[in-house]
C-alpha positions in Angstrom: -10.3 -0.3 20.2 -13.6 -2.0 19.2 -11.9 -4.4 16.2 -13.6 -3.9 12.8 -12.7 -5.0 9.5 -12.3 -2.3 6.5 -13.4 -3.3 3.5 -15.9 -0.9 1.9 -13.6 0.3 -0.9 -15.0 -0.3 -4.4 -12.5 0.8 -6.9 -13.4 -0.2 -10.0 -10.8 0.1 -13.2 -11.1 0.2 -17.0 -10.0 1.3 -19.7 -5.8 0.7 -19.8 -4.3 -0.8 -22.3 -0.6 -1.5 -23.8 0.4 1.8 -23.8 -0.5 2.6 -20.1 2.6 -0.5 -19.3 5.9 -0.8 -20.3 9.4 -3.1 -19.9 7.0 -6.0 -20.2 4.1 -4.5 -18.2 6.4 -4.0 -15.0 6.3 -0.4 -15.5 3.5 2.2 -15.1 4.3 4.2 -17.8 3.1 7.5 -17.1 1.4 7.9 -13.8 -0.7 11.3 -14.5 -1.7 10.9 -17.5 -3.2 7.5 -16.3 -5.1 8.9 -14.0 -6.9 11.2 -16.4 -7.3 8.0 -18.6 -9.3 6.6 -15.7 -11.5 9.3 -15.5 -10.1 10.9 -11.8 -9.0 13.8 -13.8 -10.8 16.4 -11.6 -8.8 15.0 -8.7 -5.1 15.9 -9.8 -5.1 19.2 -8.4 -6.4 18.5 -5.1 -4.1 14.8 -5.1 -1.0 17.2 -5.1 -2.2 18.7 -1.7 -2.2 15.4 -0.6 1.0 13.6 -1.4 2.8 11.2 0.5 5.7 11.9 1.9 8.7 9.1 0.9 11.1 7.9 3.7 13.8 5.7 2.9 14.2 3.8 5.7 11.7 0.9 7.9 7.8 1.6 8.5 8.0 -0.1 12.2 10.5 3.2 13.1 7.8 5.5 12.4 7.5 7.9 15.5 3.7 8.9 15.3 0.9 7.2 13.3 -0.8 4.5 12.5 1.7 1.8 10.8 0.7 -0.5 8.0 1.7 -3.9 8.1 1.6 -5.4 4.3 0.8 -8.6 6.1 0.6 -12.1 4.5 0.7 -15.4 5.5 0.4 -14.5 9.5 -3.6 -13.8 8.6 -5.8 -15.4 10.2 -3.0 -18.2 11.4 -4.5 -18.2 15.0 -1.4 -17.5 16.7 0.4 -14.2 17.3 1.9 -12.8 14.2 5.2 -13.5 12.6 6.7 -13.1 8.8 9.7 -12.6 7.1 10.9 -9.3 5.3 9.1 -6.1 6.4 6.1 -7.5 8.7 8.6 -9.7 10.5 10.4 -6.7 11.1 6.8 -4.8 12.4 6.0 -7.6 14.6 9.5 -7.8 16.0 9.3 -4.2 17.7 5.8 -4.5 18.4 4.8 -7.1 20.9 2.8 -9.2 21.9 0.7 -9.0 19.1 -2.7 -10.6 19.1 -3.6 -12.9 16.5 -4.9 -11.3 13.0 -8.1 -12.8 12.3 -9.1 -14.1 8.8 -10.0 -11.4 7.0 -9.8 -11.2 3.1 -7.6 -10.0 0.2 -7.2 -6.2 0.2 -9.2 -5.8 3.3 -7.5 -3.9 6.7 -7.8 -4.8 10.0 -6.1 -3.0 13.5 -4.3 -5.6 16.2 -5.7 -5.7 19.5 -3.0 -6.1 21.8 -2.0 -3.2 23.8 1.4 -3.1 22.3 0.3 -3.3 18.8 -2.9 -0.8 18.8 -1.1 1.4 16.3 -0.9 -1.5 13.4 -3.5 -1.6 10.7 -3.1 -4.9 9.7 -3.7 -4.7 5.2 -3.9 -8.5 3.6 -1.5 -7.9 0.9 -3.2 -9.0 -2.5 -1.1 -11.5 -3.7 -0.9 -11.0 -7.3 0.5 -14.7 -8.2 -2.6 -16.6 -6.5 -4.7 -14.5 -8.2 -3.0 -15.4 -11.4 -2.4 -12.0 -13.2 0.6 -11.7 -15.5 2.2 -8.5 -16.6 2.3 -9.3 -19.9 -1.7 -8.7 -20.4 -2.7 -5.2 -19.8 -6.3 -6.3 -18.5 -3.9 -7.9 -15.3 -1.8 -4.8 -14.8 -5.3 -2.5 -14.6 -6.3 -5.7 -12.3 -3.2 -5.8 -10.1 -3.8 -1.8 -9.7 -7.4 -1.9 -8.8 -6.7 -4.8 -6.2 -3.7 -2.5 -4.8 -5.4 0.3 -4.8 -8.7 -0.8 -3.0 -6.4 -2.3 -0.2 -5.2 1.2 0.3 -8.4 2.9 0.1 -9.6 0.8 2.9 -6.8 1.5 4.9 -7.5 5.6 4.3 -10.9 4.7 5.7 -9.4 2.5 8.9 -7.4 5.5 9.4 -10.8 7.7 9.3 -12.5 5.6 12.0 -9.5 5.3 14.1 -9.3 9.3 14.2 -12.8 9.7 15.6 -12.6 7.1 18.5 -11.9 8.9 21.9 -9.3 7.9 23.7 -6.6 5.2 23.7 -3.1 5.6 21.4 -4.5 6.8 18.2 -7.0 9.5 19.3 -6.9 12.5 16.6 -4.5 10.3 14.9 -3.3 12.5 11.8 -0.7 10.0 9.9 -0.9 7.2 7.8 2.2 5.6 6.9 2.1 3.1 4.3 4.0 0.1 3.7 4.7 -0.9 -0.3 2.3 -4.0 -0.1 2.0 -6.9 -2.9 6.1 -5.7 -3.4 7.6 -8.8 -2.6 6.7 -12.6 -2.1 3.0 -11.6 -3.2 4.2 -9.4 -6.2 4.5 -12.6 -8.2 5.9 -12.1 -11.9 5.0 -8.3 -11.3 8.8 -8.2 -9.2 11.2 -5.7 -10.9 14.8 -6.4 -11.4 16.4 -3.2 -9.4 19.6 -5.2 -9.6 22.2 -6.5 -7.2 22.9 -5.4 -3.6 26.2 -5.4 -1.8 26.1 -8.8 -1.1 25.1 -9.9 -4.9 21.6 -10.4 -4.2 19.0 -9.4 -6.4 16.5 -6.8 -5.4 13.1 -7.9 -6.5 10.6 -5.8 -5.8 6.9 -4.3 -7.3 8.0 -1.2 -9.2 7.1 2.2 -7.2 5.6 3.2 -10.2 2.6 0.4 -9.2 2.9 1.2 -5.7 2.5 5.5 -6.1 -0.1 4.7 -9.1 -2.5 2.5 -6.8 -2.2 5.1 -3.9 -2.9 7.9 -6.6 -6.3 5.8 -7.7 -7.1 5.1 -3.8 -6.8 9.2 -3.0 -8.6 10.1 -6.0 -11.6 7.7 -5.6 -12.0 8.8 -1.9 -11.5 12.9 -3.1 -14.5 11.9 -5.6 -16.9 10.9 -3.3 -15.8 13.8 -0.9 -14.1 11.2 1.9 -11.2 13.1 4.0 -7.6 12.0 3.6 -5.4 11.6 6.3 -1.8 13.0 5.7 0.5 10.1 4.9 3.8 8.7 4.7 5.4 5.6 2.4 8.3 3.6 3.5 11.0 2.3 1.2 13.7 0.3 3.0 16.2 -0.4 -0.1 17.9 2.9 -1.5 17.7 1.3 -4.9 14.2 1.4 -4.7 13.8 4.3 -2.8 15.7 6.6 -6.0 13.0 5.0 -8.3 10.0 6.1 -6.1 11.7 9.5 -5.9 11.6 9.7 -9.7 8.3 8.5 -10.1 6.8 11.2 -7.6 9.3 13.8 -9.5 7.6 12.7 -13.0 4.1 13.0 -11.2 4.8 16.6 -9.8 6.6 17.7 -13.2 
């Protein structure tokens, strides 16, 4: 696959204010009507023909698809990929990887090694280096329109990797998605969900940020008439797997 960088996604936001966040601006408060706030009103009924379906259980088990890898610090490292959490996971079923090259915040990229030619490599934004706090509004819109152009590019890798003949991911129909920016790179946006069964705390970004960015990155792309690959989101922890259930049920209510 000829390696190309995806990075066209513009998404810009306005608008949101105090009452768009809640329990300290961890919280999208109400998905929908957010999006009609942002002006992608003419998009909700089309969006609900294109919903993601949510699988509780680990991206790198996906049988058919492209796989996204919310990848972090192994970009642009020079040496094949490895990581903690999720991406650690990814690379340890898929190898050897080539190296990711440096590519930027938000931007996607696909591996080049035989073994890993169905990973779309997305650069996590990392929400603590660029210093937004929930507690302002203007960072939460910020956080969203940095999460939701990273998706948006990875809709369009998807796009160009359907149209190549030949190879692994020829008339590739499925996208599924990682939760990216949800952990190390979520910063002071990491929601309490608890303990697990070992009394650890589960710290993650709230699905309600994670459903509302890829809401934004659909819309934007329905606007300007771009196709949308059917898609899938992966939630490993069941704790956090029942919230993105209710946030989906609230957004389809």
């Amino acid at each position: 696959m000829v390696q190309q960088v995806f990075n066209s996604s513009k998404i810009t936001l306005s608008g949101l204010d105090d009452s768009d966040f809640s329990e300290n601006g961890l919280v999208v408060s109400a998905p929908k009507s957010l999006l009609g706030k942002l002006g992608y009103g003419d998009q909700l009924d089309a969006l609900s023909l294109h919903q993601p379906t949510l699988v509780n259980g680990a991206v790198q088990n996906a049988p058919t698809g492209i796989i996204q890898d919310p990848a972090g610090s192994a970009i642009g490292s020079g040496m094949a990929p490895s990581g903690g959490g999720a991406s650690g996971a990814i690379y340890g079923k898929f190898h050897p990887l080539d190296p990711i090259p440096a590519i930027k915040q938000g931007e996607s990229i696909f591996n080049t090694a035989p073994a890993g030619q169905r990973l779309l490599h997305t650069y996590s934004p990392n929400l603590s280096a660029l210093s937004l706090s929930p507690s302002l509004a203007s960072d939460c819109q910020k956080a969203l329109e940095h999460i939701a152009n990273a998706y948006a590019n990875a809709y369009l890798a998807g796009n160009y990797a359907a149209t190549l003949p030949g190879g692994p991911l020829e008339h590739v129909n499925l996208l599924n998605f990682s939760p990216i920016s949800a952990a190390i790179f979520a910063g002071a946006f990491k929601y309490n969900f608890g303990k697990d069964g070992k009394g650890n705390p589960i710290l993650h970004l709230h699905p309600s940020y994670t459903l509302t960015a890829l809401w934004i990155a659909q819309a934007s792309l329905l606007a300007e008439q771009v196709p949308l690959l059917a898609s899938a989101i992966y939630f490993y922890d069941k704790t956090v797997f029942k919230a993105v259930q209710a946030v989906m049920d609230d957004f389809l209510a």
